[in-house]
Phi, psi and omega in degrees: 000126186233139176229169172204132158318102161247140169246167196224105147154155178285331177317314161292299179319340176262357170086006167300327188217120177277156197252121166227351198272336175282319163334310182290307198312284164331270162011267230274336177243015138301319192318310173309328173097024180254126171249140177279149186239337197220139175218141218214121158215135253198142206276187160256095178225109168328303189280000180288292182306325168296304177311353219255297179264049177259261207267057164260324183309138138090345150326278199248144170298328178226131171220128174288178153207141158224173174093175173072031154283349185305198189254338170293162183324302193297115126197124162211044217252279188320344200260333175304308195309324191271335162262023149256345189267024192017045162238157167267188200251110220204129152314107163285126164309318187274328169301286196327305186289331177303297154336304210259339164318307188288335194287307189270317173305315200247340172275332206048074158196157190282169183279130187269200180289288187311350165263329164297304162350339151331289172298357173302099195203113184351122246246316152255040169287201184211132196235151213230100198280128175247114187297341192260343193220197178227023187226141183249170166266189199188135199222104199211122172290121165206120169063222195254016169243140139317119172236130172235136176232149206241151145251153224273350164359125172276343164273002154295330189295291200301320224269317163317312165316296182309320227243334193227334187275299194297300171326291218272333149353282177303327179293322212251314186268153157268120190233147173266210204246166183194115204234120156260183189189136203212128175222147175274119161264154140242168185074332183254137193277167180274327175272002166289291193302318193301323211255305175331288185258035167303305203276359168293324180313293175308347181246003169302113137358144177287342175300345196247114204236140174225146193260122139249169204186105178250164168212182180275122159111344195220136174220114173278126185261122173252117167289139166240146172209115181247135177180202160260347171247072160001308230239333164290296186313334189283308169294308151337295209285324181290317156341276198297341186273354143295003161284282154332308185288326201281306177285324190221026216277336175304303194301330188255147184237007189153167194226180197025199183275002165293328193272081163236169191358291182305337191264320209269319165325304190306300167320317173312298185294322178281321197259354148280004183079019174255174192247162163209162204221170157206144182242098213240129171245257187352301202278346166044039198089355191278321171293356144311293179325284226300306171311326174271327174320312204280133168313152167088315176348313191289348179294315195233013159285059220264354180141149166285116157259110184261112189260052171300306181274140165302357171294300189281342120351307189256294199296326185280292197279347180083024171269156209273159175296302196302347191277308182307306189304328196277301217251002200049171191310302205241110172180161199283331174300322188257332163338302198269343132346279177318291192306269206297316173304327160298311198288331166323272172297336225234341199034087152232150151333306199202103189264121149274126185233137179249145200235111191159147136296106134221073140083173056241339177227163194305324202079216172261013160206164183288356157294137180308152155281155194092013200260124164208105222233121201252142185235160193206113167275131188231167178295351172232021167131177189272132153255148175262151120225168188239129221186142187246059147304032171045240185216126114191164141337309193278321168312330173292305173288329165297299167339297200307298173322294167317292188293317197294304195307291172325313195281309179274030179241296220275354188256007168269329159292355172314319199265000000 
């Protein structure tokens, strides 16, 4: 089973709009056991579009398409769609009432040509009812491809995908199971890890395709597994990731796309009954963001001191001018300063504190950028490290972030 994307419209090609609807789309028909081979996005040029669905026909078994379904002139999706199918264009019965329900019933106000226009839809289409919107889907056949078209509005796109694409899809094709499985590392670099589990890598089943997909500080190996058998794919996949634990077990911290740091700390934290606090210069509240994004937080979450200015260090947090002035701003001294001060004012278990340039200028000390030195006050003393996350800025602050979380999840599993 091969599928292909297409979104329409110039809006996207100019960056006017992020395209989230092919992601959603991809999604929903892995699930399925349909892999996409292709996603695509292709302007509103009637001859653009024709060329487009030439040679996509009998390539891939199914091609989405959203957008150019409105009601203005530039939407030219239905009508390109009925002169590639040597068809015309006909009033849906069911479309129409549906429209003008929506137009005079829920706008109050009357309907005009151009909202009957709405109701248009290729004659051998199979119409894909939307309850939410006023643009229908269109479920149209040729020859050995599917073309099913969307509108590109994004909750109209899910609400059609769920609810009318995805059924007929599982009705009409026989699909194999495509089973993944993503497990999160932290701390180990990718070409570190790549060399760590080469030879599991190399002993993988042929069924099993395996992904790295780094970020900063972090790298997730997502396992695929395609076949016929769901419940064999499944076994396998647990397998190999007891294998994988056997090799990297420190490293790893969670699994799919839920579990990332921030959930499994949180998880962590809650369920031994501990707190946490932060004093943030460099990182600049973001590990405060990242930590309150998870439901729940506040059971063991109790606040952020963002100490940005060096002022704000001695007046907020109580560290005297003379220790900055003696060890500078960005040091393992004021770093564990920060952490015990936070752990202080916060009354917690366990305070992080960040320190550092990153860049694009030095500021206020004399450490290189990229320089970040994260300290962790614990109930049985402070730890430092120190640490040269290079450049760009944001990269720097990612970094930061990601390592400080890692450094308190493995030393609270220590204990």
């Amino acid at each position: 089973m091969k599928a292909a994307i297409v979104t329409i419209g110039d809006e996207i090609l100019i960056g006017q709009i992020v395209d989230t609807n092919s992601a959603f789309i991809a999604k929903s028909l892995d699930k399925i056991g349909i892999g996409v081979y292709e996603m695509l996005s292709i302007s509103d040029e009637k001859q653009h579009i024709l060329t487009t669905f030439s040679r996509l026909q009998n390539n891939f078994d199914v091609v989405i398409l959203t957008g150019g379904l409105g009601p203005t002139k530039d939407d030219i999706t239905k009508k390109t769609l009925a002169e590639y199918l040597d068809d015309e264009l006909v009033s849906d019965a069911n479309v129409l009432a549906h429209v003008t329900e929506l137009i005079e019933g829920y706008f109050k106000r009357p309907i005009t040509q151009i909202n009957k226009d709405q109701a248009l839809v290729p004659s051998k289409a199979q119409v894909l009812f939307n309850k939410v919107g006023t643009a229908p889907g269109m479920w149209m056949e040729k020859e050995n491809t599917v073309f099913i078209s969307l509108p590109g509005v994004p909750f109209e796109m899910k609400y059609l995908m769920e609810n009318e694409v995805i059924p007929k899809l599982i009705q009409k094709f026989n699909r194999p199971y495509i089973v993944h499985k993503t497990i999160r590392t932290y701390g180990i670099g990718e070409s570190l890890l790549a060399e760590q589990i080469e030879s599991w890598e190399d002993n993988l089943p042929e069924f099993i395709k395996l992904a790295y997909l780094p970020s900063p500080g972090q790298v997730r190996l997502r396992l695929s597994a395609r076949g016929n058998n769901e419940n064999q794919l499944l076994e396998e996949l647990d397998n190999q990731v007891e294998k994988l634990r056997e090799i990297i077990g420190d490293a790893i911290v969670g699994f799919d796309d839920g579990e990332s740091i921030e959930v499994v700390l949180g998880k962590l934290l809650k369920e031994k009954g501990l707190t946490l606090s932060t004093a943030e210069s460099c990182t600049g509240g973001k590990i405060a963001s990242v930590l309150t994004s998870v439901s729940g937080s506040s059971a063991y979450f109790k606040g952020s001191l963002v100490s940005y200015a060096t002022e704000a260090k001695v007046a907020i947090l109580g560290i005297s001018q003379e220790l900055i002035d003696k060890h500078s701003v960005v040091s393992v001294e004021v770093a564990e300063a920060m952490a015990l001060g936070a752990q202080k004012i916060m009354k917690t278990d366990y305070a992080l504190a960040t320190t550092g340039n990153a860049g694009p200028n030095k500021g206020d000390a004399d450490a290189e950028v990229g320089t970040v030195i994260i300290a962790l006050a614990t109930p049985n003393g402070v730890y430092t490290e120190e640490f040269n996350f290079g450049q760009p800025r944001e990269k720097v602050i990612d970094r930061a972030v990601t390592k400080a979380l890692e450094k308190i999840y493995k030393e609270i599993l220590k204990n």
